[in-house]
mmCIF file of the N, C-alpha and C atoms, coordinates in Angstrom:
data_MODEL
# 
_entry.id   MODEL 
# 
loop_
_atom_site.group_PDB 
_atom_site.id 
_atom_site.type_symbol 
_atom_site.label_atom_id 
_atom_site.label_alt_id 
_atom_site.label_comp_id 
_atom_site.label_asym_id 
_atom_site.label_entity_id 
_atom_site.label_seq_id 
_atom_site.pdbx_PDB_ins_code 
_atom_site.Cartn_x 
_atom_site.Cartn_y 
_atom_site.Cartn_z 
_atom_site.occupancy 
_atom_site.B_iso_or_equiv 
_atom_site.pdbx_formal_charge 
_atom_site.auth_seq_id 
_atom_site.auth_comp_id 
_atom_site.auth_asym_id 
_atom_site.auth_atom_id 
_atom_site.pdbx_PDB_model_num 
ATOM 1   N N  . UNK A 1 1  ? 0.841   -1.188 0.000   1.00 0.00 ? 1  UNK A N  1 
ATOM 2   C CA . UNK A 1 1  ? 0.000   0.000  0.000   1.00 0.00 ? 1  UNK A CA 1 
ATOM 3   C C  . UNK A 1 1  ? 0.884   1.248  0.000   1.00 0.00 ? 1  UNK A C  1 
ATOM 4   N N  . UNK A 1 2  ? 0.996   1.914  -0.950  1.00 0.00 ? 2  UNK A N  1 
ATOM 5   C CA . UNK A 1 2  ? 1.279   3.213  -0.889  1.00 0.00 ? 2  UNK A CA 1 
ATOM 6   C C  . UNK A 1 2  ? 0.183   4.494  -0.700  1.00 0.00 ? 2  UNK A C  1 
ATOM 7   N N  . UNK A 1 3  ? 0.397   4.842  0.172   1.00 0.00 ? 3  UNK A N  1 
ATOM 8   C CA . UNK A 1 3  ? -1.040  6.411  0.974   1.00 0.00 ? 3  UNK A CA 1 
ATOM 9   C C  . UNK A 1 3  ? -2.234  5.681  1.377   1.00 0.00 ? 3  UNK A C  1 
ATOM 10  N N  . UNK A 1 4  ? -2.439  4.714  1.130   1.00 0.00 ? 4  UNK A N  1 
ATOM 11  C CA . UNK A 1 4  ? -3.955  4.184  1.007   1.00 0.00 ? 4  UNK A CA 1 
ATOM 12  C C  . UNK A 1 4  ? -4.449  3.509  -0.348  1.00 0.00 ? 4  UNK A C  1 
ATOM 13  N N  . UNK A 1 5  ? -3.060  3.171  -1.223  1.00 0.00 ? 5  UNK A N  1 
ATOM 14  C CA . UNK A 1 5  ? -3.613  2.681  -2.798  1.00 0.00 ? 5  UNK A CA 1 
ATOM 15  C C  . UNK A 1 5  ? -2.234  1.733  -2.377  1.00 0.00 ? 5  UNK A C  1 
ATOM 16  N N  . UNK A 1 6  ? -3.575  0.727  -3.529  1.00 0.00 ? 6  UNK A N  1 
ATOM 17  C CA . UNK A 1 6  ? -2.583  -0.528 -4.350  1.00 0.00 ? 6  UNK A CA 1 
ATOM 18  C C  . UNK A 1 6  ? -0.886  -0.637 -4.747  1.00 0.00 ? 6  UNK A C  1 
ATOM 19  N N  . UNK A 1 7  ? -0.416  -0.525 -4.820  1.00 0.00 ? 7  UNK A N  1 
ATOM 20  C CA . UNK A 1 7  ? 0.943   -0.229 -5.433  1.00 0.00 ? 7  UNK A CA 1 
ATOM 21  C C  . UNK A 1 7  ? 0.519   0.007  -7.349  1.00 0.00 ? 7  UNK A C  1 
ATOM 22  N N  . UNK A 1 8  ? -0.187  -0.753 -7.404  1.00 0.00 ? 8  UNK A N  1 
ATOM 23  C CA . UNK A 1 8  ? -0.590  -1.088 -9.112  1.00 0.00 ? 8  UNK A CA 1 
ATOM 24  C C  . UNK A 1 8  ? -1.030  0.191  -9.474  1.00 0.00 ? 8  UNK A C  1 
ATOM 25  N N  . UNK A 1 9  ? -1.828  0.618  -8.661  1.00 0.00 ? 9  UNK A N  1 
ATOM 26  C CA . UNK A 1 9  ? -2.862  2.119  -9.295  1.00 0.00 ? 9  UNK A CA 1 
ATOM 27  C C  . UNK A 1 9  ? -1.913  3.136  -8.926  1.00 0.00 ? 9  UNK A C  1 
ATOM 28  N N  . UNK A 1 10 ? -0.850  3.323  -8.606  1.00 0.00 ? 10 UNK A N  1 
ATOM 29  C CA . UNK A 1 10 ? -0.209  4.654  -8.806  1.00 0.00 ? 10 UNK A CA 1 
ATOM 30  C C  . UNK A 1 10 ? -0.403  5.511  -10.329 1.00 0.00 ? 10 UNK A C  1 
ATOM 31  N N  . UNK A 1 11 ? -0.320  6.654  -10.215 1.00 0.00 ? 11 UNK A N  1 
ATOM 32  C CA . UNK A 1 11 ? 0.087   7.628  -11.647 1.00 0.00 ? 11 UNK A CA 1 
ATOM 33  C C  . UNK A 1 11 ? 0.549   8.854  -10.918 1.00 0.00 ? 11 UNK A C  1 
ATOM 34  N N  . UNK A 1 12 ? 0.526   9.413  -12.467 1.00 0.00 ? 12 UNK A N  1 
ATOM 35  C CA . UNK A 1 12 ? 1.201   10.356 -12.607 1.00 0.00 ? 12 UNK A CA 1 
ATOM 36  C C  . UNK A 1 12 ? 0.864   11.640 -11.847 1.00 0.00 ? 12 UNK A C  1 
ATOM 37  N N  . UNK A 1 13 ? -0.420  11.472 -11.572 1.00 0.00 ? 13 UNK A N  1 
ATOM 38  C CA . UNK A 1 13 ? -1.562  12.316 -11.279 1.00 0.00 ? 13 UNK A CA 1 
ATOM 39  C C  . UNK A 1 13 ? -2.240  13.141 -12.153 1.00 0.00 ? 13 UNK A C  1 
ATOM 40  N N  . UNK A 1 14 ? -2.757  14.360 -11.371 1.00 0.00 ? 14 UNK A N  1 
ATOM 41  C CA . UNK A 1 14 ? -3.834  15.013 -13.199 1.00 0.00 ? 14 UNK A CA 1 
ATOM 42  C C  . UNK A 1 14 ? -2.679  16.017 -14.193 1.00 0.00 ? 14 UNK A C  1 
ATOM 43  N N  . UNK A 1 15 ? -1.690  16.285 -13.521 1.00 0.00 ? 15 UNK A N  1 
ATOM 44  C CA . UNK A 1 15 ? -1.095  17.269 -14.683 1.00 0.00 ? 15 UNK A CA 1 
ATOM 45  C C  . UNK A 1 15 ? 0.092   16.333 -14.938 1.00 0.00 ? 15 UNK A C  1 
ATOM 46  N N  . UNK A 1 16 ? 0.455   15.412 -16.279 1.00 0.00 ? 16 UNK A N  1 
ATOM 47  C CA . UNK A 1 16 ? 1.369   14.831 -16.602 1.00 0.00 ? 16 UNK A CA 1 
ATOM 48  C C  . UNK A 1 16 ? 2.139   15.737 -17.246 1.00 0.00 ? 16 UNK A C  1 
ATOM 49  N N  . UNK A 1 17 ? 2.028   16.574 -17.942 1.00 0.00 ? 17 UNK A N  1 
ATOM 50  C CA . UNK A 1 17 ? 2.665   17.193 -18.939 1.00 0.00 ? 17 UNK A CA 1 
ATOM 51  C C  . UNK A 1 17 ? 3.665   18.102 -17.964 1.00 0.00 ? 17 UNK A C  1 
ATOM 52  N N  . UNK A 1 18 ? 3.485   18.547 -16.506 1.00 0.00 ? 18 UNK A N  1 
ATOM 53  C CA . UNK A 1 18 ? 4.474   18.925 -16.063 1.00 0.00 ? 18 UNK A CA 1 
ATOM 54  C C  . UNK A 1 18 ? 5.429   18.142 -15.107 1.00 0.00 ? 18 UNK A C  1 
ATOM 55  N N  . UNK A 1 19 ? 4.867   16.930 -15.375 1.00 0.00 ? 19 UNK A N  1 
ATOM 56  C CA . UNK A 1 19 ? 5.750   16.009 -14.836 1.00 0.00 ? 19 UNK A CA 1 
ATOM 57  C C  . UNK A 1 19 ? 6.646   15.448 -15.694 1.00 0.00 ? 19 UNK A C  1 
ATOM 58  N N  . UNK A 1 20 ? 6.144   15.231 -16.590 1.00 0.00 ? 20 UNK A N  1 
ATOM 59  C CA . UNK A 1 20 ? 7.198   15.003 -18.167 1.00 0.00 ? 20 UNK A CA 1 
ATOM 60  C C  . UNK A 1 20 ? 7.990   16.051 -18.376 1.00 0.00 ? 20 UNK A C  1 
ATOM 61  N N  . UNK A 1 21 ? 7.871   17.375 -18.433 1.00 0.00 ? 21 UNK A N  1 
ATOM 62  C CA . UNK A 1 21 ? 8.661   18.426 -18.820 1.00 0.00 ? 21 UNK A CA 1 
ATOM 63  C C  . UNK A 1 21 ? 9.738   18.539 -17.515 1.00 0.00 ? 21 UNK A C  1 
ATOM 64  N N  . UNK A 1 22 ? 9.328   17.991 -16.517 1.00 0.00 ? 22 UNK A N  1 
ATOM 65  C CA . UNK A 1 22 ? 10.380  18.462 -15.659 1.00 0.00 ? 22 UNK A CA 1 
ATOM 66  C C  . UNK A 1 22 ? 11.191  16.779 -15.391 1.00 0.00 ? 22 UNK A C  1 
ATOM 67  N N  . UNK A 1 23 ? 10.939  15.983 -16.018 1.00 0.00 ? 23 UNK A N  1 
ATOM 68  C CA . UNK A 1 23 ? 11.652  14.912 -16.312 1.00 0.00 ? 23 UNK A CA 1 
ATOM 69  C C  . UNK A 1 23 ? 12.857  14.995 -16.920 1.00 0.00 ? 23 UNK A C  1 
ATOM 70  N N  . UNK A 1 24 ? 12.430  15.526 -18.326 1.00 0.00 ? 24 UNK A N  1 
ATOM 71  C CA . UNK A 1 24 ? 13.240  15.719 -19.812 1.00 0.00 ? 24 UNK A CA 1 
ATOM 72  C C  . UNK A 1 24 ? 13.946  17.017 -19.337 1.00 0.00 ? 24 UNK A C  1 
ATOM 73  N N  . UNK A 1 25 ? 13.657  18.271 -18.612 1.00 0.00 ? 25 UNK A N  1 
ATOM 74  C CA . UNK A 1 25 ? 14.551  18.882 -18.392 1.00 0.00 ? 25 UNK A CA 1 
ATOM 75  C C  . UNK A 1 25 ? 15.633  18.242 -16.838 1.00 0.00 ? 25 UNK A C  1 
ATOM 76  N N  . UNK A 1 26 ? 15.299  17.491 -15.902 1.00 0.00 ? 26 UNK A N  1 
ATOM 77  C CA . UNK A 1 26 ? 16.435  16.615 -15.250 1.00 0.00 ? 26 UNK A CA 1 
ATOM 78  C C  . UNK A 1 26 ? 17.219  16.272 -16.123 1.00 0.00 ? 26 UNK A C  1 
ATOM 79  N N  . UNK A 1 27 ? 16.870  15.198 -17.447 1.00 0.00 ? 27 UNK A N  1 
ATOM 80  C CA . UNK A 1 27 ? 17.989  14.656 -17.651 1.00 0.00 ? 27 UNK A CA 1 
ATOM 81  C C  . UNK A 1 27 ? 18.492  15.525 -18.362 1.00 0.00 ? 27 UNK A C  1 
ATOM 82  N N  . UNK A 1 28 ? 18.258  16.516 -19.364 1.00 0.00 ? 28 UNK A N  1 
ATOM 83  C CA . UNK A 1 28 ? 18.778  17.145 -19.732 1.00 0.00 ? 28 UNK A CA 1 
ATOM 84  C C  . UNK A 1 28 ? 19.902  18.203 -19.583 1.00 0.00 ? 28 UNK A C  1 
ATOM 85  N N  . UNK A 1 29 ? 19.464  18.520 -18.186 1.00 0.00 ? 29 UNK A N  1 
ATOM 86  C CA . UNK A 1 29 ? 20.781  19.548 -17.266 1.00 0.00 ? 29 UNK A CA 1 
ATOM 87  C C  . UNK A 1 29 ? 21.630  18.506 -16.448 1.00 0.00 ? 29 UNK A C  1 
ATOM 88  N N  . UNK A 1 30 ? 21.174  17.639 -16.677 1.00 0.00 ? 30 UNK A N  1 
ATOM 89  C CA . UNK A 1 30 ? 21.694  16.462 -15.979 1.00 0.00 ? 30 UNK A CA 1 
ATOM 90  C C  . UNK A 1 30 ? 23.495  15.826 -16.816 1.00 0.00 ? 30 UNK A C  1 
ATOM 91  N N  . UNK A 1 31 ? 22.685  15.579 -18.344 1.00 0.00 ? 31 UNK A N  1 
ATOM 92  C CA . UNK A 1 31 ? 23.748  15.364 -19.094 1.00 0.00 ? 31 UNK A CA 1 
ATOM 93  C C  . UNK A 1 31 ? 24.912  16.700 -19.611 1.00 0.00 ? 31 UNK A C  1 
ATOM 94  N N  . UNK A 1 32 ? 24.038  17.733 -19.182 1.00 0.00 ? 32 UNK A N  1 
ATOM 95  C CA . UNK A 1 32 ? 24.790  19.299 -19.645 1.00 0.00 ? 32 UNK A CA 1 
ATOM 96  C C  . UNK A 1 32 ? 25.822  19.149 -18.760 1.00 0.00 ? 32 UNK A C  1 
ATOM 97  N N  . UNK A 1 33 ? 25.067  18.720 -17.422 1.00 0.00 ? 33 UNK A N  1 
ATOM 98  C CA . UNK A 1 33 ? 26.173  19.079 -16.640 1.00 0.00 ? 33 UNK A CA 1 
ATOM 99  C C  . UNK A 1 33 ? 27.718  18.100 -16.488 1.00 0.00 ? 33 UNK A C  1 
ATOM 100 N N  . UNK A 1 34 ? 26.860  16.928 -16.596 1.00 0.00 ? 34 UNK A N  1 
ATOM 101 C CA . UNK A 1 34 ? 28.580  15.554 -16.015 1.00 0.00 ? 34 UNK A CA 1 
ATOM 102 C C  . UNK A 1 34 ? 28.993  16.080 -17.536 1.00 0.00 ? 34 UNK A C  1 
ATOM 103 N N  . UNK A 1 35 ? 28.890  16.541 -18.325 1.00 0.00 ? 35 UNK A N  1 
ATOM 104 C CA . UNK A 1 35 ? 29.260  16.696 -20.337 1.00 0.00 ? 35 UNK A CA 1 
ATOM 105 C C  . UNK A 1 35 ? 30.383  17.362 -19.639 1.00 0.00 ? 35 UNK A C  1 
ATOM 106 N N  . UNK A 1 36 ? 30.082  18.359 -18.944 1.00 0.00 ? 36 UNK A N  1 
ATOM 107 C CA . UNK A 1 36 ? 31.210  19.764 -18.852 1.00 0.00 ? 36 UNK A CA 1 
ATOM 108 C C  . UNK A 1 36 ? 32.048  19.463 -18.091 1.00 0.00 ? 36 UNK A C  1 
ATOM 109 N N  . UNK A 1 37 ? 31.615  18.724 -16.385 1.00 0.00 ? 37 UNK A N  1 
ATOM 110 C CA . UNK A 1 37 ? 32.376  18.061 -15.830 1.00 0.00 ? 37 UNK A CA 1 
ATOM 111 C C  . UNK A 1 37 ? 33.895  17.253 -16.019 1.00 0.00 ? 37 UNK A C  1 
ATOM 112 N N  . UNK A 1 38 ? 33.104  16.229 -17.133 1.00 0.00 ? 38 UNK A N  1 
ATOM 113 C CA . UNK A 1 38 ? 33.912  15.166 -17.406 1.00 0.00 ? 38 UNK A CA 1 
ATOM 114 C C  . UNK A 1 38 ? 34.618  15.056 -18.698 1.00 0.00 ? 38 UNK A C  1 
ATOM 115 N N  . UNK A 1 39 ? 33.894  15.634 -19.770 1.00 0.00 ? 39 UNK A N  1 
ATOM 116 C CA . UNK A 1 39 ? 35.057  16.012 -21.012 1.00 0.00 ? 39 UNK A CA 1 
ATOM 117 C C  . UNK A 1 39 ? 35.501  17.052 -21.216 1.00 0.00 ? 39 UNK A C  1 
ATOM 118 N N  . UNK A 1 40 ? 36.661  16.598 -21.531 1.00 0.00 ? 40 UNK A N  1 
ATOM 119 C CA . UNK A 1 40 ? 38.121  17.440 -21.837 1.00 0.00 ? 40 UNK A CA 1 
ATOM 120 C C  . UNK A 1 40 ? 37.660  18.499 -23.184 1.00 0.00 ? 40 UNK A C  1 
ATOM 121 N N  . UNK A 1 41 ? 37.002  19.384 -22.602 1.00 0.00 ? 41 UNK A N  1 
ATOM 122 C CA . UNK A 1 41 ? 36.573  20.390 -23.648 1.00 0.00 ? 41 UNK A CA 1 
ATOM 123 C C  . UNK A 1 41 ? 37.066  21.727 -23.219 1.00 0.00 ? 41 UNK A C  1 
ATOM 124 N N  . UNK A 1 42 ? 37.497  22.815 -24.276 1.00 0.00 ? 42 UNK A N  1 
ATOM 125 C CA . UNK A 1 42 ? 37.972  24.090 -23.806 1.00 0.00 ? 42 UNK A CA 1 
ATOM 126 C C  . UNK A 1 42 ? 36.646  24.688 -22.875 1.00 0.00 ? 42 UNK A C  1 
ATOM 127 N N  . UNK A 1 43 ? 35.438  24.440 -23.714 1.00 0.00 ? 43 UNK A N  1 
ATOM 128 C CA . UNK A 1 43 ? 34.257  25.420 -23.268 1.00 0.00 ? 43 UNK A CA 1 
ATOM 129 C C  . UNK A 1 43 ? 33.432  25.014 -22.201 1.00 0.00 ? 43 UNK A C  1 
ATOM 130 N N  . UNK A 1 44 ? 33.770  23.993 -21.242 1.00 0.00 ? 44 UNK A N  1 
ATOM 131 C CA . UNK A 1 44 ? 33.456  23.083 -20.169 1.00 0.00 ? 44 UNK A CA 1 
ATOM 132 C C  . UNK A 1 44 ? 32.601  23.930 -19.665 1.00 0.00 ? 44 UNK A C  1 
ATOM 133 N N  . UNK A 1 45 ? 33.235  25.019 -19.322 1.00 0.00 ? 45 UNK A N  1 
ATOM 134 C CA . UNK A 1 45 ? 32.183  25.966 -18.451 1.00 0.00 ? 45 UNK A CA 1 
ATOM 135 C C  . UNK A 1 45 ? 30.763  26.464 -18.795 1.00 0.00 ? 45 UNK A C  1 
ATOM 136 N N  . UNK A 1 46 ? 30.694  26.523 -20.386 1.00 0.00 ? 46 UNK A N  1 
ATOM 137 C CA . UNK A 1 46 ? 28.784  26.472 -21.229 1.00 0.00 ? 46 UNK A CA 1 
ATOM 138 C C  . UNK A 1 46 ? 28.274  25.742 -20.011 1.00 0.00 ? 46 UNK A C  1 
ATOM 139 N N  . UNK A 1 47 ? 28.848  24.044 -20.406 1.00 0.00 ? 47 UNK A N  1 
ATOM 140 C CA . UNK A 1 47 ? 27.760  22.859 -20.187 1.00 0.00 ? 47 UNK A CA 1 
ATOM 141 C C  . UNK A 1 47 ? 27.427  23.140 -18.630 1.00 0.00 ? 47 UNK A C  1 
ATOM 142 N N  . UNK A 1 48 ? 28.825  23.543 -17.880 1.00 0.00 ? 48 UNK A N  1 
ATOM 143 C CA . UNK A 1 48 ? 28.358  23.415 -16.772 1.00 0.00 ? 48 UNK A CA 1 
ATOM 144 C C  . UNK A 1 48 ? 27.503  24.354 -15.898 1.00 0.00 ? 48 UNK A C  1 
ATOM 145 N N  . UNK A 1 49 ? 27.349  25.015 -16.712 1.00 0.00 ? 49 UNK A N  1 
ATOM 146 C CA . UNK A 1 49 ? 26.617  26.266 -15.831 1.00 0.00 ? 49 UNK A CA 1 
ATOM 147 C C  . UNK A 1 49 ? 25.240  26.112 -17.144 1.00 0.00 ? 49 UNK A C  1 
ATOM 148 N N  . UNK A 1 50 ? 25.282  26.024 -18.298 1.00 0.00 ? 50 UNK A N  1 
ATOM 149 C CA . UNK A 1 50 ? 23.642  25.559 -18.820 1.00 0.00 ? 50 UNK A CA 1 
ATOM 150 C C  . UNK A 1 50 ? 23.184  24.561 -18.145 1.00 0.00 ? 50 UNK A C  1 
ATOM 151 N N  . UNK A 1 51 ? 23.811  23.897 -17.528 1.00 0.00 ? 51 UNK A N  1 
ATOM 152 C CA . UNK A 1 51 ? 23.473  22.490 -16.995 1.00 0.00 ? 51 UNK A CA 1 
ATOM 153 C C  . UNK A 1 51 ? 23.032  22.441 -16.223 1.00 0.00 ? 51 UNK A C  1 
ATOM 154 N N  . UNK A 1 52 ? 23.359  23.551 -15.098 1.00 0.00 ? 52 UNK A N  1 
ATOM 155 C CA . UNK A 1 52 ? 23.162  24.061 -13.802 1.00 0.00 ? 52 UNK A CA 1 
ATOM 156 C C  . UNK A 1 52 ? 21.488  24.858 -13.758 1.00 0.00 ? 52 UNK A C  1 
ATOM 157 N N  . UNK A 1 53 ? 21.602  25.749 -14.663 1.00 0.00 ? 53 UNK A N  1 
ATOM 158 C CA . UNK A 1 53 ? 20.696  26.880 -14.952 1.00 0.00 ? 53 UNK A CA 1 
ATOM 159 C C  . UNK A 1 53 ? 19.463  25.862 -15.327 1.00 0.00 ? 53 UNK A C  1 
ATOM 160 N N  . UNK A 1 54 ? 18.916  25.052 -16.207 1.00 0.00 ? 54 UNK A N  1 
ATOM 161 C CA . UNK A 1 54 ? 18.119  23.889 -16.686 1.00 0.00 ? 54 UNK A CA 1 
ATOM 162 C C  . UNK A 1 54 ? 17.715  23.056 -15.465 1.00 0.00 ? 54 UNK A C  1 
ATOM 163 N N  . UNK A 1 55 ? 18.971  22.648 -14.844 1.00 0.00 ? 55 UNK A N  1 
ATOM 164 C CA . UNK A 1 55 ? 17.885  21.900 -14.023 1.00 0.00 ? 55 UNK A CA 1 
ATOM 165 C C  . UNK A 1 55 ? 17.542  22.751 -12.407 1.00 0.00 ? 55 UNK A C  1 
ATOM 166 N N  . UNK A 1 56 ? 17.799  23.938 -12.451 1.00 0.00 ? 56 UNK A N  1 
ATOM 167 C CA . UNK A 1 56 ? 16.855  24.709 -11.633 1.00 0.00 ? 56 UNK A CA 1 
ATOM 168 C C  . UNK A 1 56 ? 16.222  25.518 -12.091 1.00 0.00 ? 56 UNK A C  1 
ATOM 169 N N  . UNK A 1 57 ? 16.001  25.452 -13.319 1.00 0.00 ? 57 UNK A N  1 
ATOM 170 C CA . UNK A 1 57 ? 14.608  25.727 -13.715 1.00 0.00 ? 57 UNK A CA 1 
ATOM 171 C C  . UNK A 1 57 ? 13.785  24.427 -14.132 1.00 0.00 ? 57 UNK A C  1 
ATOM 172 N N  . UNK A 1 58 ? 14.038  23.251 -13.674 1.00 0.00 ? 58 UNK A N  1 
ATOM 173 C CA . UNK A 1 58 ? 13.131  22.276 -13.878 1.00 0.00 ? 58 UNK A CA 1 
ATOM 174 C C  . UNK A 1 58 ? 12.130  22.279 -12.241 1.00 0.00 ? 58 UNK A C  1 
ATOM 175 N N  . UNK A 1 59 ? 12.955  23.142 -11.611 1.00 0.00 ? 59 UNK A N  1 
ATOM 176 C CA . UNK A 1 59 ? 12.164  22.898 -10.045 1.00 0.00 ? 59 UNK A CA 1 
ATOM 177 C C  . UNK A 1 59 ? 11.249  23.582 -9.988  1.00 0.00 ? 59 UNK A C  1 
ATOM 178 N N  . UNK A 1 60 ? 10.971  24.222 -10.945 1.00 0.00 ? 60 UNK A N  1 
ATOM 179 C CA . UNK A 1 60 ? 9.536   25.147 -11.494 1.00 0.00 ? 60 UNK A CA 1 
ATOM 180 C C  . UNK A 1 60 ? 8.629   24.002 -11.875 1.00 0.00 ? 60 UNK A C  1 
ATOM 181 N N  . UNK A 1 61 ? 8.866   23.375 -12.664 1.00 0.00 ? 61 UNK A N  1 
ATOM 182 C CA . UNK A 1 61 ? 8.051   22.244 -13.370 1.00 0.00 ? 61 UNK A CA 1 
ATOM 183 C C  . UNK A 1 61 ? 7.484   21.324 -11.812 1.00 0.00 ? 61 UNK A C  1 
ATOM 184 N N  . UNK A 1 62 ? 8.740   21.116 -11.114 1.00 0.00 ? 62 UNK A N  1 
ATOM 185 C CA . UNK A 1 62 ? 8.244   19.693 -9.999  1.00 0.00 ? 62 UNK A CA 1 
ATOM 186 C C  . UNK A 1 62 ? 7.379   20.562 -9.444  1.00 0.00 ? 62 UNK A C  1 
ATOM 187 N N  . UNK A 1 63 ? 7.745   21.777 -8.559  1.00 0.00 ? 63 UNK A N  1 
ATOM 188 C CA . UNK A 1 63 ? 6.853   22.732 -7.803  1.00 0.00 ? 63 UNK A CA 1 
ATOM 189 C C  . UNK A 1 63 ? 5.623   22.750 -8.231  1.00 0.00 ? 63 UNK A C  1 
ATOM 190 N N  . UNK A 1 64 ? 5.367   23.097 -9.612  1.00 0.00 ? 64 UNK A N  1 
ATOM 191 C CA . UNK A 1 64 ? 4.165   23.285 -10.410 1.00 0.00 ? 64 UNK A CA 1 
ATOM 192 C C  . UNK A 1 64 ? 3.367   22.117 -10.589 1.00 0.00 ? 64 UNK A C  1 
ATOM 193 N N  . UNK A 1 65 ? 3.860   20.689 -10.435 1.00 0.00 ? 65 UNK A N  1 
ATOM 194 C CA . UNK A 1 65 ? 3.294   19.539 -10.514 1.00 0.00 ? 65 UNK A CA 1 
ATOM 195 C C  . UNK A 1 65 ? 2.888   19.326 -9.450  1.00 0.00 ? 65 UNK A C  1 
ATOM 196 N N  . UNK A 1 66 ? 3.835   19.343 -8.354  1.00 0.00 ? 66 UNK A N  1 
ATOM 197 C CA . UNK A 1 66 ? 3.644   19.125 -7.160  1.00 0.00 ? 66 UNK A CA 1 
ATOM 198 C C  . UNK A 1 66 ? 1.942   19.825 -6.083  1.00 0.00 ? 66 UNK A C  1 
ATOM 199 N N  . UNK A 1 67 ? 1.998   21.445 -6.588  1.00 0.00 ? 67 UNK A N  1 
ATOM 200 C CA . UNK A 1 67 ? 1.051   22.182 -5.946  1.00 0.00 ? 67 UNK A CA 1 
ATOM 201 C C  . UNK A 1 67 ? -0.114  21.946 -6.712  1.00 0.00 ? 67 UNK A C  1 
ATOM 202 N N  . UNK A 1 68 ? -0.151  21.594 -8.101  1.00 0.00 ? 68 UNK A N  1 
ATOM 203 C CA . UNK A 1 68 ? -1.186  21.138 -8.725  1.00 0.00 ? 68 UNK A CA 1 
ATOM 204 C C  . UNK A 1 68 ? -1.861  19.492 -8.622  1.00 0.00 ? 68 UNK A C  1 
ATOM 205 N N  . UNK A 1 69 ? -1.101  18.975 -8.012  1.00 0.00 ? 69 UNK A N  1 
ATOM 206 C CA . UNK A 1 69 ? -1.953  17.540 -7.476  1.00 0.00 ? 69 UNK A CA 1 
ATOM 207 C C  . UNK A 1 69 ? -2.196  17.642 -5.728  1.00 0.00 ? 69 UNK A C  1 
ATOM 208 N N  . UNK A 1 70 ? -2.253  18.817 -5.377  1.00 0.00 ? 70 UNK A N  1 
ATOM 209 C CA . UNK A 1 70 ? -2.753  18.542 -3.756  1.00 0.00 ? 70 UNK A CA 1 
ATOM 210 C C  . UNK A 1 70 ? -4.225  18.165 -3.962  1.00 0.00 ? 70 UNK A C  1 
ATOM 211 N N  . UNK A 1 71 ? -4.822  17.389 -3.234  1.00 0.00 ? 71 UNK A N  1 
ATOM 212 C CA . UNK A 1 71 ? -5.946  17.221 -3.178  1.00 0.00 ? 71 UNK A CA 1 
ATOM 213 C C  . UNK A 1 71 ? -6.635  17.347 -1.687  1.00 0.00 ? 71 UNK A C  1 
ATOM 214 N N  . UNK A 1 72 ? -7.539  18.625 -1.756  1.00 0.00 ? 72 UNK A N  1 
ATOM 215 C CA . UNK A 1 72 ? -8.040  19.056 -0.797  1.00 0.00 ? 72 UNK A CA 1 
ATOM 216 C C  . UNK A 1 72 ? -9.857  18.762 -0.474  1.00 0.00 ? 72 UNK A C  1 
ATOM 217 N N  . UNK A 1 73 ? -10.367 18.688 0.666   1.00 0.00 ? 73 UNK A N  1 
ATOM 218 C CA . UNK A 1 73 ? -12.091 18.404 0.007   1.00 0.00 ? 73 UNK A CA 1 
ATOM 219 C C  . UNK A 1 73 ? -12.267 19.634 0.278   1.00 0.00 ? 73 UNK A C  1 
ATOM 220 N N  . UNK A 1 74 ? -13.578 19.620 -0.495  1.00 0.00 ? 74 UNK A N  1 
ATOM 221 C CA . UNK A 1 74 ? -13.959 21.326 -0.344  1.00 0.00 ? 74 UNK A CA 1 
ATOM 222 C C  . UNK A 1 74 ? -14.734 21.645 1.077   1.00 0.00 ? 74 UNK A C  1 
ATOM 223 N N  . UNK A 1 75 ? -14.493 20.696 1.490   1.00 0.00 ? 75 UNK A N  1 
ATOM 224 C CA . UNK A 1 75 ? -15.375 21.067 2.932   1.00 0.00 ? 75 UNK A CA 1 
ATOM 225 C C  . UNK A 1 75 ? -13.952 21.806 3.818   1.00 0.00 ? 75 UNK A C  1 
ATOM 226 N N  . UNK A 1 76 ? -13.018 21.707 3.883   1.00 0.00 ? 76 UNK A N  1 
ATOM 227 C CA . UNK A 1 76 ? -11.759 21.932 4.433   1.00 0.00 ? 76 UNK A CA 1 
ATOM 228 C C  . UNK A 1 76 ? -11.375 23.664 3.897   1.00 0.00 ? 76 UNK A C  1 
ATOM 229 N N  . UNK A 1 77 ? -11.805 23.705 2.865   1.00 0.00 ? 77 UNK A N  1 
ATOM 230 C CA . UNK A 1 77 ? -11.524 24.908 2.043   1.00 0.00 ? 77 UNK A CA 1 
ATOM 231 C C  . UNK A 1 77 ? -12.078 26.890 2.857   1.00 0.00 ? 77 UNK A C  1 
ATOM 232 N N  . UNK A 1 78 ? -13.220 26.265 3.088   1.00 0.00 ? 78 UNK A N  1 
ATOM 233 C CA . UNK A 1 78 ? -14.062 27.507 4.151   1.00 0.00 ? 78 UNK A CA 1 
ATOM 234 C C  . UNK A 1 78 ? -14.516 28.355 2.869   1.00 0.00 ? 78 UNK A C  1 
ATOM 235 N N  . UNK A 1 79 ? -14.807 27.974 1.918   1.00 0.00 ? 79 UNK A N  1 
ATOM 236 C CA . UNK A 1 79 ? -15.525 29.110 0.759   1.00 0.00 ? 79 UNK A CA 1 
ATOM 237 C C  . UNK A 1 79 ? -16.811 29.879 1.394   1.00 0.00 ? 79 UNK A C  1 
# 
């Protein structure tokens, strides 16, 4: 049981598309970054600081996924 569910019925929740975008930008600043790290390139410093910059702006995406699947009842709300 994960929260109160099956293990089987997990997802993504309702907004996938910012869970995907902040996927593809992980790996993406991900590979920018060990790129600059680890090969012997004059311009090391691009990758490593695009690399850097990408994946903190992917913490926009998790944040944004994240605050968009709270699930609250509306009785809790006080409208």
């Amino acid at each position: 049981m994960l929260l109160g569910r099956p293990w089987g019925q997990c997802s993504a929740g309702r907004c996938a598309l910012f869970l995907v975008l902040a996927l593809l930008l992980d790996a993406l600043g991900l590979v920018l970054l060990l790129l600059g790290l680890f090969a012997a390139l004059d311009y090391w410093d691009f990758f490593v600081y695009s690399g850097s910059l990408i994946l903190a702006f992917s913490l926009l995406f998790w944040i944004t996924w994240y605050s968009l699947n709270i699930e609250l009842p509306l009785e809790k709300l006080d409208l």
